[in-house]
C-alpha positions as CSV (number, residue, x, y, z in Angstrom):
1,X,11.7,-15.6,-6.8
2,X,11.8,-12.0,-8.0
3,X,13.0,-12.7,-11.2
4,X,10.6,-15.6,-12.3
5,X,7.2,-12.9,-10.5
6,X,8.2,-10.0,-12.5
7,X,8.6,-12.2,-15.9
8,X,5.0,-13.7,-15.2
9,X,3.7,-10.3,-14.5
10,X,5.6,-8.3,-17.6
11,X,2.8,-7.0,-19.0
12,X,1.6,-4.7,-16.3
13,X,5.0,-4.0,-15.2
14,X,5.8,-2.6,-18.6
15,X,2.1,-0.5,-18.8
16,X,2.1,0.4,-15.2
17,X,-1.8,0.8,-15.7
18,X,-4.6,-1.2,-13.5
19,X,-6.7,-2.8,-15.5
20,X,-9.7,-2.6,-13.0
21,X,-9.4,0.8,-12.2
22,X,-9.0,1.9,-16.1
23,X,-12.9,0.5,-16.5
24,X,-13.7,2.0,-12.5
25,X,-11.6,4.5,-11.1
26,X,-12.9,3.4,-7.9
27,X,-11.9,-0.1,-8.3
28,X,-8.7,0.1,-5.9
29,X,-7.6,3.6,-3.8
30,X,-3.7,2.5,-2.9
31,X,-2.3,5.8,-3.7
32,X,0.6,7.5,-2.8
33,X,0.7,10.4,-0.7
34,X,3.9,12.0,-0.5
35,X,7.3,11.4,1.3
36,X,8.6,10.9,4.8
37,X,12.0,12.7,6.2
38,X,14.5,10.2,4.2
39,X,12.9,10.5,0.8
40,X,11.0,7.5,1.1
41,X,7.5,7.1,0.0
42,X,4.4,7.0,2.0
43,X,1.0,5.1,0.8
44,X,-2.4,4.6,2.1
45,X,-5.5,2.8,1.4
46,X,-8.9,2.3,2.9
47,X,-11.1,0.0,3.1
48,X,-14.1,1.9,2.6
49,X,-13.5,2.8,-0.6
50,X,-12.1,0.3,-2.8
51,X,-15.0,-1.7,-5.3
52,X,-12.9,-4.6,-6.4
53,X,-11.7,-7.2,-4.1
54,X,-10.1,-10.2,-5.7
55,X,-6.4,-11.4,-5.3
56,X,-5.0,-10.8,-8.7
57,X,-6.9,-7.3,-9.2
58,X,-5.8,-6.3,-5.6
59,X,-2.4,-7.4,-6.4
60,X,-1.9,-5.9,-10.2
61,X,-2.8,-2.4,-8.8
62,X,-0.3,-2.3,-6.2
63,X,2.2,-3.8,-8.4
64,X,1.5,-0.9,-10.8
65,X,1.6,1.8,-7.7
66,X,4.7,0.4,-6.4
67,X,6.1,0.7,-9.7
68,X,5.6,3.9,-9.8
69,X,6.6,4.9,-6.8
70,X,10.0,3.6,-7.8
71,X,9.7,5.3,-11.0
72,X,8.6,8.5,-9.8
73,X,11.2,9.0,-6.4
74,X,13.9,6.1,-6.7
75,X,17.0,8.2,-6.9
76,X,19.6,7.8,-9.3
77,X,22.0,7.4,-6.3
78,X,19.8,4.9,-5.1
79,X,19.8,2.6,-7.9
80,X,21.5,1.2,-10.8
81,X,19.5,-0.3,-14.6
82,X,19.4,-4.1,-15.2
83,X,17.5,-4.2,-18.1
84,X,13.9,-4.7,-16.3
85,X,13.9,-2.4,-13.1
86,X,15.6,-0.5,-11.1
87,X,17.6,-2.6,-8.8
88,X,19.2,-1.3,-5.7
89,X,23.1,-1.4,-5.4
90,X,22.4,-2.2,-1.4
91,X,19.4,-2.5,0.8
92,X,20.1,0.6,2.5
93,X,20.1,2.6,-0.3
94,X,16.8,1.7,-2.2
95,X,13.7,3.2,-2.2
96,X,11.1,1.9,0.6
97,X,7.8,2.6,1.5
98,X,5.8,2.9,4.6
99,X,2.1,1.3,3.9
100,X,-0.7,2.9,5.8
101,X,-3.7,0.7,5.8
102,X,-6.8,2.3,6.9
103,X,-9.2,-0.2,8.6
104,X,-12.4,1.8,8.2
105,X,-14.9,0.2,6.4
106,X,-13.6,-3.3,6.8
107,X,-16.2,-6.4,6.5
108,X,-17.2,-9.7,5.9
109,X,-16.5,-9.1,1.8
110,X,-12.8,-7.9,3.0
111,X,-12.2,-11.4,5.0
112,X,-11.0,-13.7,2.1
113,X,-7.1,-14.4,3.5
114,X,-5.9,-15.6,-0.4
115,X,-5.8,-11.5,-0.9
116,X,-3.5,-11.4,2.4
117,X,-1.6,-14.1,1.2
118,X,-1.2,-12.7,-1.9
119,X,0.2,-9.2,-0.5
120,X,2.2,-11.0,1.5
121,X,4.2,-12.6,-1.2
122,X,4.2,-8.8,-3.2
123,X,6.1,-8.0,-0.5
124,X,8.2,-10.1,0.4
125,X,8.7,-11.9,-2.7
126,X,8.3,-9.3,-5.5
127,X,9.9,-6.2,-3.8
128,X,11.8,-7.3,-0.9
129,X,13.4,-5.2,1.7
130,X,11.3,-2.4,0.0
131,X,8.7,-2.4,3.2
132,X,9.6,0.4,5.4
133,X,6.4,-0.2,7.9
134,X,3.3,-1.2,7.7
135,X,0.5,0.9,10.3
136,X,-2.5,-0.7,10.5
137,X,-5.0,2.1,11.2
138,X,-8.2,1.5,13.3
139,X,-8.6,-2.1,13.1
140,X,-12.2,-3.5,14.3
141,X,-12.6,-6.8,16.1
142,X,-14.0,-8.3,13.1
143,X,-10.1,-7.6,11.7
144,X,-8.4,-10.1,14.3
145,X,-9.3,-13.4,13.0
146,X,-8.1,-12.5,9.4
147,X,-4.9,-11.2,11.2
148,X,-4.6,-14.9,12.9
149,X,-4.9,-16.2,10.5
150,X,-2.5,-14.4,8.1
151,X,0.2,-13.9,10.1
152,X,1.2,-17.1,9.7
153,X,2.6,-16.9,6.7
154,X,4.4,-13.4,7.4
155,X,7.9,-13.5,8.6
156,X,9.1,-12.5,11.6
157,X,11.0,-9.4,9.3
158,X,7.9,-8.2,8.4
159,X,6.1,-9.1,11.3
160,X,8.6,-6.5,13.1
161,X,7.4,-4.0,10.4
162,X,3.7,-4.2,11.0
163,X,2.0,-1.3,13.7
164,X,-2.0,-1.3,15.0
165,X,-2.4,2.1,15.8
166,X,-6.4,3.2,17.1
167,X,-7.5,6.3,15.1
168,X,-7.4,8.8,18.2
169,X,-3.3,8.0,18.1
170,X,-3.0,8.5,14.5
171,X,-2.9,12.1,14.3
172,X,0.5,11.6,16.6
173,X,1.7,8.9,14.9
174,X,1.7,10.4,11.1
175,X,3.1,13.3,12.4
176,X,6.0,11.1,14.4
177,X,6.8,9.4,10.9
178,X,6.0,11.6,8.5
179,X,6.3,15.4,9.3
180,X,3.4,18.0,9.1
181,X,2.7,18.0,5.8
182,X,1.9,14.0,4.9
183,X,0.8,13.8,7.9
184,X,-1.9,16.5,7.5
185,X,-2.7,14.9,4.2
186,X,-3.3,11.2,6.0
187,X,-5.5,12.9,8.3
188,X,-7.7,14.6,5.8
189,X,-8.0,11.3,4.2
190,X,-9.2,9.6,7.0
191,X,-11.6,12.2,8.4
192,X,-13.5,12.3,4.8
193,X,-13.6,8.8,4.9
194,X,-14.9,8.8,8.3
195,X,-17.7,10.9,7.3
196,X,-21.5,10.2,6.1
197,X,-21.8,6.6,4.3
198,X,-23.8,8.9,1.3
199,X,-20.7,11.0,0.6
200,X,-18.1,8.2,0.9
201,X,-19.9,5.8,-1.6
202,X,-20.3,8.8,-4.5
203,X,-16.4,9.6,-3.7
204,X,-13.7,10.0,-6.6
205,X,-9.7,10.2,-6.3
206,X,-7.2,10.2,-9.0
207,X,-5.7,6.4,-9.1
208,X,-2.8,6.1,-7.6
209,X,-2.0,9.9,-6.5
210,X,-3.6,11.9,-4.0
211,X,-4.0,15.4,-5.3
């Protein structure tokens, strides 16, 4: 339960620091790119990027940036101290989070489904009801039999969460969800990351925040 993953995981709850990305800022690129209308935070990552693949490293840094995120725009209205984290008085009122995740530059080293499985239990396990939606950006066909796989072991709550959207609708979409200014932010993202293979691999970002 929730209880028993955050008292495994104390450590790097308490630090708030990825290990990986301390040694390579470029390990992980999760980061956290503003808020939607309600106050509620929205992150991206993309596949291109990221250096460091494995289940518990993928995991710990989005721990650490969700976190954050709860640190860093959880209202005080929204939430009440138990001694560990903040804890929501109701679902309604807690902090949730709309994950973007940006397809491009996914491949055979992405295609392990432990790392999946592992998000999947973040989610549903370590923050629950925190999941606002879940866009999966430009998703190649390479993608779909992870997905099938996967989707499995999601519930049908989540399930109901989860988006595909191609890249041409994504302009549209981000602005929908997340106003101009996110959603200009998203898009600038995603073009840069769409651009020559030379510039992407020599790219830097600040862990955990875009800037």
């Amino acid at each position: 339960d929730t209880l028993e993953w955050r008292i495994r995981r104390r450590e790097i709850l308490a630090t708030r620091e990825c290990a990986a990305c301390a040694q390579n800022p470029r390990s992980h690129d999760a980061r956290i790119f503003g808020v939607d209308g309600d106050g509620h935070v929205v992150i991206m990552n993309c596949f291109a990027l990221s250096q460091e693949y494995t289940s518990q490293g993928v995991t710990d840094h989005l721990a650490c940036l969700f976190e954050r995120a709860i640190e860093d725009y959880e209202k005080p209205s929204r939430a009440v101290d138990d001694g560990s984290s903040s804890v929501p008085g109701s679902p309604d009122d807690r902090l949730r989070w709309t994950w973007v995740i940006d397809v491009r530059g996914f491949g055979l080293r992405h295609t392990n489904p432990r790392v999946a499985i592992e998000l999947i239990t973040l989610l549903e396990c370590a923050y629950p009801e925190r999941l606002k939606k879940l866009l999966v950006v430009d998703p190649p066909s390479i993608f779909f039999p992870l997905w099938r796989a996967v989707r499995l072991f999601i519930s049908e709550r989540t399930k109901a969460k989860i988006e595909f959207v191609t890249w041409d609708a994504a302009a549209s979409r981000y602005e929908t969800l997340f106003g101009s200014n996110v959603a200009s932010k998203l898009l600038a993202e995603g073009r840069e990351n769409r651009g020559k293979a030379s510039v992407v691999r020599e790219k830097r970002w600040k862990t955990f925040y875009c800037t």
